[in-house]
C-alpha positions as CSV (number, residue, x, y, z in Angstrom):
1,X,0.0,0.0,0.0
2,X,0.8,3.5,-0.7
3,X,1.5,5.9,2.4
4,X,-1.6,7.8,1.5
5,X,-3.4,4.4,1.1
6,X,-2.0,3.4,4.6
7,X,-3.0,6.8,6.2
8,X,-6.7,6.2,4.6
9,X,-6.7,2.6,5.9
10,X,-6.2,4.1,9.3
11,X,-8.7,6.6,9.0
12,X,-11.2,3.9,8.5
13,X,-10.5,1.9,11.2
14,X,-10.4,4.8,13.5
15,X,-13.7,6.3,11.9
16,X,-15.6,2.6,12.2
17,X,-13.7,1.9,16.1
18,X,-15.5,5.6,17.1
19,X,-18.8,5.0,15.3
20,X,-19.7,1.1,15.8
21,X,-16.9,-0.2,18.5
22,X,-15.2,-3.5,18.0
23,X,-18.6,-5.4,16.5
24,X,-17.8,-3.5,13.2
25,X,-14.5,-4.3,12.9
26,X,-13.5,-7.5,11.1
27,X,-9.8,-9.0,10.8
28,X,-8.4,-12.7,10.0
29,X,-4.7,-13.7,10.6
30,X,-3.0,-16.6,9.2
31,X,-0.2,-17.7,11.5
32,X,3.0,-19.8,11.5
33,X,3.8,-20.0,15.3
34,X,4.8,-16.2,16.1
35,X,5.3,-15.3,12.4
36,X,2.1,-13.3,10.7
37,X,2.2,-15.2,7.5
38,X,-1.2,-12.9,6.1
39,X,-3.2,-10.3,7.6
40,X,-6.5,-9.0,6.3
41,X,-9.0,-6.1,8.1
42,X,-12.5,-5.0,7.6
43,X,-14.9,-2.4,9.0
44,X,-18.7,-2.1,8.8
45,X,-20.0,0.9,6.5
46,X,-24.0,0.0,6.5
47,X,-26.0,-3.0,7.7
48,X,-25.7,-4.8,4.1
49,X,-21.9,-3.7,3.3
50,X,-18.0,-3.7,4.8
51,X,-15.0,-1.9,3.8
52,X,-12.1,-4.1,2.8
53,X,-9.7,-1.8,4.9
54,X,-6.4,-3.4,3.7
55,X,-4.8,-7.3,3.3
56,X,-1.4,-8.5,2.6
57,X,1.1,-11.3,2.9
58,X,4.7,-11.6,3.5
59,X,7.0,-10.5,0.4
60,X,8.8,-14.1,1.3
61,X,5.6,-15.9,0.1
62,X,5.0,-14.7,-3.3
63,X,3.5,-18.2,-4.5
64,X,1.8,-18.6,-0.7
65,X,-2.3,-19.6,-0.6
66,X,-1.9,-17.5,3.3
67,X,-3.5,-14.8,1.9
68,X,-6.4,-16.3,-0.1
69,X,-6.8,-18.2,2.7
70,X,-7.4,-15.2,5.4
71,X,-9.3,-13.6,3.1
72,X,-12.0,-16.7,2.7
73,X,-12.1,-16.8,6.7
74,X,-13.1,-12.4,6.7
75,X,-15.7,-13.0,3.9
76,X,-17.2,-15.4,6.2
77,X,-17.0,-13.4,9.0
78,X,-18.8,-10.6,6.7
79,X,-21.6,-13.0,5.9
80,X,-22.2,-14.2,9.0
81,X,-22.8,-10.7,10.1
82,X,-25.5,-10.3,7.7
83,X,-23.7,-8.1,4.8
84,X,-24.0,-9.0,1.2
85,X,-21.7,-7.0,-0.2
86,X,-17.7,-6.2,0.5
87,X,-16.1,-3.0,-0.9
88,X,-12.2,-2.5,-1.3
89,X,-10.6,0.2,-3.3
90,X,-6.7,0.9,-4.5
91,X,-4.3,2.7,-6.3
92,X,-5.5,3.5,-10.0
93,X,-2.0,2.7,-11.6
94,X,-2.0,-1.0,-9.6
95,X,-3.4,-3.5,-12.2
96,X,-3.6,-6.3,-9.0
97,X,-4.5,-5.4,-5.9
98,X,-3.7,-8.4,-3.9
99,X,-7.3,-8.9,-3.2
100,X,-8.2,-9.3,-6.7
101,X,-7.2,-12.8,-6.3
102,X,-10.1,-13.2,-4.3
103,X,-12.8,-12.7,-7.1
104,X,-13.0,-8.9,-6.5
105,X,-14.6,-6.9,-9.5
106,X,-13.5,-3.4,-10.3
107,X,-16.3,-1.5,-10.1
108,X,-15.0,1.8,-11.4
109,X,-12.1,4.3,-11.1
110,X,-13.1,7.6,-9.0
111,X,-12.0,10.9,-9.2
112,X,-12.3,13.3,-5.7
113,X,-13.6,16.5,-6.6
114,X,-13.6,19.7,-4.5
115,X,-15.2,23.2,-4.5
116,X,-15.0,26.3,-3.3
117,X,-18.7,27.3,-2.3
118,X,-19.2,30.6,-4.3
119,X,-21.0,33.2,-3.0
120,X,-24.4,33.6,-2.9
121,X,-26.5,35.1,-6.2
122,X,-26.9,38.7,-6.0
123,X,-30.8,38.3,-6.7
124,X,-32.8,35.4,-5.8
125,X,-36.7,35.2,-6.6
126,X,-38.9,32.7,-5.5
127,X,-39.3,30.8,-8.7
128,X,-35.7,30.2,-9.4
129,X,-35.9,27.8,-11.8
130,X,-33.0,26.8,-14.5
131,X,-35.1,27.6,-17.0
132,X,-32.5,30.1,-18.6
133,X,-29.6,27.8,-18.3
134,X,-27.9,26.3,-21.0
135,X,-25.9,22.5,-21.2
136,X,-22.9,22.0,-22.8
137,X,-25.2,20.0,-25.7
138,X,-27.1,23.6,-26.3
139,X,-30.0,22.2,-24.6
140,X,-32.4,24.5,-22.3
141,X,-33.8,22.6,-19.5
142,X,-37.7,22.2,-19.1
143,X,-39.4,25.4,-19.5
144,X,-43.0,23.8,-19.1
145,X,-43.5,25.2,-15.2
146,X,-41.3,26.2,-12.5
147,X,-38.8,23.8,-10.9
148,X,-40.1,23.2,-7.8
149,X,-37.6,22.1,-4.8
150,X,-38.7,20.3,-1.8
151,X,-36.4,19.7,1.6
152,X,-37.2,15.9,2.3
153,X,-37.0,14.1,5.8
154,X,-36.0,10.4,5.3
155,X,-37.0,9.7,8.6
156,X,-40.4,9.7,7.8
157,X,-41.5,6.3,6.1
158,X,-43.3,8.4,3.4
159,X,-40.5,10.4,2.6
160,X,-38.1,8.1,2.9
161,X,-39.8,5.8,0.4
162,X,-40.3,9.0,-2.2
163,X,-36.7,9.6,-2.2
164,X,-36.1,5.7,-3.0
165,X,-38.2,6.0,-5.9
166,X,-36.3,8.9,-7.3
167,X,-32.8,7.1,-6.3
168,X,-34.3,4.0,-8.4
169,X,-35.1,6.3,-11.6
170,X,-32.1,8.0,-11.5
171,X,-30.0,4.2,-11.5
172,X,-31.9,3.8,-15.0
173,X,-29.2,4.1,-17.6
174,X,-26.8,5.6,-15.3
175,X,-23.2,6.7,-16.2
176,X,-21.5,6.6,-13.0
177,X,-20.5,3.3,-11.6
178,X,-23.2,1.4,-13.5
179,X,-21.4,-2.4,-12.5
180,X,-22.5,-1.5,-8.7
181,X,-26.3,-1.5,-9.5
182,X,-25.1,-5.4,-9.6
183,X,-24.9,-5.4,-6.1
184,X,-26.5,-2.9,-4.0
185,X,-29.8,-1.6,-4.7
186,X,-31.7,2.0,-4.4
187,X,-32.9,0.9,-1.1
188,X,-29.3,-0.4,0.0
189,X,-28.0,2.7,-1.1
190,X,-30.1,4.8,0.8
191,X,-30.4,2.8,3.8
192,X,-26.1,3.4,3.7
193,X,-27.1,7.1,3.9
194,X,-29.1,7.3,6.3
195,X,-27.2,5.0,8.9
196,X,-24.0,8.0,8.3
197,X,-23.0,9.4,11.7
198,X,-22.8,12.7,9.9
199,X,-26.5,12.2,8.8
200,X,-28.5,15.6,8.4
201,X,-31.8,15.2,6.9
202,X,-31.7,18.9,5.7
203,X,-29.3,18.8,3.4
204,X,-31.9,16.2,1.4
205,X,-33.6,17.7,-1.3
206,X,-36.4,16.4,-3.9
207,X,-37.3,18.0,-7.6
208,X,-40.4,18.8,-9.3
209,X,-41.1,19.5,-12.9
210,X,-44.7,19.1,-14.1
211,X,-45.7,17.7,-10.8
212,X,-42.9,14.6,-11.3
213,X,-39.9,13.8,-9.7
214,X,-37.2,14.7,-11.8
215,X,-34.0,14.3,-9.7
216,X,-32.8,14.0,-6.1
217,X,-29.7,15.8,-4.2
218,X,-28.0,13.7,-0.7
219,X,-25.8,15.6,1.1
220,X,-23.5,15.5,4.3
221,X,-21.9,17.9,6.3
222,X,-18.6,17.8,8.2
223,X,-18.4,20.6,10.3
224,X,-15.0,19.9,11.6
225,X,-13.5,20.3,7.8
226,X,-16.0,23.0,7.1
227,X,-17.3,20.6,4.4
228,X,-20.4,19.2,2.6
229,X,-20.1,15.7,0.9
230,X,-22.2,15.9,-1.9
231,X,-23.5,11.9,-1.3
232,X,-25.5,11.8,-4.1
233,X,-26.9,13.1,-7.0
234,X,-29.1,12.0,-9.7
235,X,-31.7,12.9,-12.3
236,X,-34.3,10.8,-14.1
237,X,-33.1,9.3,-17.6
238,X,-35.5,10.9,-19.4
239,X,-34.6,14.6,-18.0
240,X,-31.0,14.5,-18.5
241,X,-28.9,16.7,-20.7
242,X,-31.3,19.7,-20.2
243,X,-29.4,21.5,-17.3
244,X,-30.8,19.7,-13.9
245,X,-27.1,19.0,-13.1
246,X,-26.5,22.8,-12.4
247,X,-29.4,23.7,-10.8
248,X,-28.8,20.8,-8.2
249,X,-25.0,21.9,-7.8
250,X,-26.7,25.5,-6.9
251,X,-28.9,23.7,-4.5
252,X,-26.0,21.9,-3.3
253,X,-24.0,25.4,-2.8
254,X,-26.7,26.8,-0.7
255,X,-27.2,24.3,1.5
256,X,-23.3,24.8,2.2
257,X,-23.8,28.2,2.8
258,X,-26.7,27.9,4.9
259,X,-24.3,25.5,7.5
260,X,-21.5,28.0,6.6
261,X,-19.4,25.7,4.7
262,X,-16.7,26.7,2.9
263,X,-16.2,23.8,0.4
264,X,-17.9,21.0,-1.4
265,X,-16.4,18.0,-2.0
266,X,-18.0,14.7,-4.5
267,X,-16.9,11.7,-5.7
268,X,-17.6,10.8,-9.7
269,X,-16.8,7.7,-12.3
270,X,-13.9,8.7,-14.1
271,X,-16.2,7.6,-17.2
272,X,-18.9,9.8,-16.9
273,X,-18.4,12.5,-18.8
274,X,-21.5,14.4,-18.6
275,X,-21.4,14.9,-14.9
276,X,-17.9,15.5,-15.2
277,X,-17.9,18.3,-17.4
278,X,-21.4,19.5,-15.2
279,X,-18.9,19.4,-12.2
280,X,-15.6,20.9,-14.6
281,X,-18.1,24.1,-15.4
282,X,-19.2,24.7,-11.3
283,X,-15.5,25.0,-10.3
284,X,-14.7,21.8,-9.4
285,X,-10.9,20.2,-9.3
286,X,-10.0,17.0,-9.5
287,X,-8.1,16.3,-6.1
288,X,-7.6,12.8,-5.8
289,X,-8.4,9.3,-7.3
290,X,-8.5,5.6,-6.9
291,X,-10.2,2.3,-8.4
292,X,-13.6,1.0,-6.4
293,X,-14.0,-3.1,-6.5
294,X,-16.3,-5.2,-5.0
295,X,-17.6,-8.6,-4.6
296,X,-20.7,-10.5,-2.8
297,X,-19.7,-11.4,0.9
């Protein structure tokens, strides 16, 4: 691992020690008397899911089955806890993670973007709508009626089931990290959300076009880095390409402000262009990347 992967790995652990205690940690050893031989660790990151946090073996056992072997023994500990679904992640330019030995899929390769949260309109009226915006395919958005936005509360069955819907749409055709939908579902995805420690339901946001759901903004706020995660993002297939991406990144910037957060932060499939050049155009910069695999517990 990289010293920035090792510093992440850490991280995780600390983060899942703090927020679920020892039950949500998960580790196999394969020993030799007092000699390590393989190591793997794992932390919980929703009810269905677990982090591969890191795995290795000695560089004396190139040819060894030690680490294949303590990495069957976590899987099982992950699906005897109830999870599905493992997650690991890794450099972009490694090929072969050591844990793609034990059928792990690459997902997709993610790029980190961050924002500096601009300042706030000098005129705001209460049908702001994106109406007058333009795409980067010359394409207006829908001018039928005024956008309507709605702050959602998941905790409320009702609402929480709404925003599923709109999640589900929004997986239909998707460009960004279409090989997951294999494995987790809208409802996995935002039961995940909702289980955050950083969860604050009004930074959730719902909107309407013609009475319809059209798209769906999740976000999450870390006060201590004077940061919102924009979670997720997404618009109904048929609504893309007509401008919904920047009128949710402006919904996105407010509800920064409104905490009094400096910066925005997302993560994106390197192969999605459209949202990347929706992202390039609101100020975002590319700050960091890595490759997203995955595999059924």
């Amino acid at each position: 691992m990289s010293i920035g992967r090792r510093h992440l790995a850490l991280t995780q652990l600390a983060d899942a020690l703090k927020n679920r205690g020892a039950a949500g940690v998960f580790s196999s050893q394969i020993r030799d008397g007092d000699q390590t031989l393989a190591a793997c660790l794992a932390t919980t990151i929703a009810r269905d899911a677990a982090m591969l946090v890191g795995c290795g073996q000695l560089d004396s056992l190139p040819d060894s089955l030690a680490l294949q072997s303590s990495l069957e023994h976590l899987h099982q500990q992950v699906a005897a806890a109830g999870m599905r679904f493992v997650q690991a992640t890794s450099d972009v330019d490694d090929p072969s993670p050591p844990f793609a030995q034990a059928d792990y899929e690459k997902i997709a390769q993610l790029d980190y973007l961050s924002a500096t949260v601009p300042p706030p309109p000098t005129e705001l009226t209460p049908t702001d709508s994106p109406r007058t915006e333009s795409t980067s395919t010359g394409e207006r958005p829908d001018r039928r009626d005024v956008l309507v936005v709605e702050p959602l509360d998941p905790r409320v069955p009702a609402q929480l089931a709404r925003m599923t819907a709109v999640v589900e749409a929004t997986f239909d055709a998707t460009q960004d990290c279409p090989k997951l939908n294999r494995y987790r579902s809208p409802q996995d995805i935002v039961a995940a959300y909702l289980e955050s420690p950083a969860l604050d339901p009004t930074g959730w946001r719902i909107f309407q076009n013609q009475h319809a759901d059209v798209a769906c903004l999740i976000t999450t706020p870390y006060q201590s880095s004077a940061t919102l995660e924009l979670t997720y993002m997404g618009v109904a297939s048929d609504r893309r390409g007509r401008g919904w991406g920047q009128r949710i990144l402006r919904e996105a910037f407010q509800i920064a402000r409104n905490s009094q957060l400096t910066d925005v932060m997302l993560a994106v499939d390197q192969q999605n262009a459209p949202a990347l050049n929706v992202y390039q155009q609101a100020g975002f910069q590319v700050v960091a990347s890595e490759a997203v695999w995955g595999r059924l517990a």
